[in-house]
C-alpha angles and dihedrals in degrees: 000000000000133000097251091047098058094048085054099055092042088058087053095048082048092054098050096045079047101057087036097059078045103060092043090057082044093060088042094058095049081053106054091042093058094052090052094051095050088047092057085049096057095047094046081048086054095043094052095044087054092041086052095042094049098053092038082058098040080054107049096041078048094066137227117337094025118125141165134193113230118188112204122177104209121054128264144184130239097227089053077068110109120195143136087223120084107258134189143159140093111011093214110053131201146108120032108355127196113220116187132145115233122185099340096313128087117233112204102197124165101246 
């Protein structure tokens, strides 16, 4: 084998370690990305369960005929709503919500 033969050879060997160290920091990469979106999920999922809890309570303590309109940008449902007050309302929650007392118990309604 010649000389020029065998660099050749070795750049080749280089080039495929290469693109093969490429496409696992590629995967990586995909990896990393989907944890952090699903992180970001989970924390937007948080935020608006606290947004829709504190004005179902601030409601509620506030008496009949109050109300409050609450904009969240995830989806929840009504029943990941805690509270020590009766709620009730639309079962799937986004967007715009409508928050009033009526009557002692707290009504959560897209709006």
């Amino acid at each position: 084998m010649s000389i020029k033969g065998q660099s050749t050879i070795e750049y080749v060997l280089i080039m495929l370690v290469s693109l093969a160290l490429l496409g696992l920091s590629i995967i990586a990469l995909l990896s990393v990305n989907a944890m952090w979106k699903t992180g970001i999920s989970n924390q937007r999922f948080i935020y608006d369960k606290k947004v829709v809890e504190n004005a179902v309570e601030e409601v509620c303590y506030l008496g009949d005929g109050n109300s409050r309109i609450v904009q969240i940008a995830g989806e929840l449902s009504l029943s990941d709503i805690e509270s020590d007050c009766a709620v009730e309302g639309d079962e799937d929650l986004y967007g715009s919500l409508y928050i009033y007392n009526e009557k002692g118990k707290v009504y959560v309604k897209r709006h």
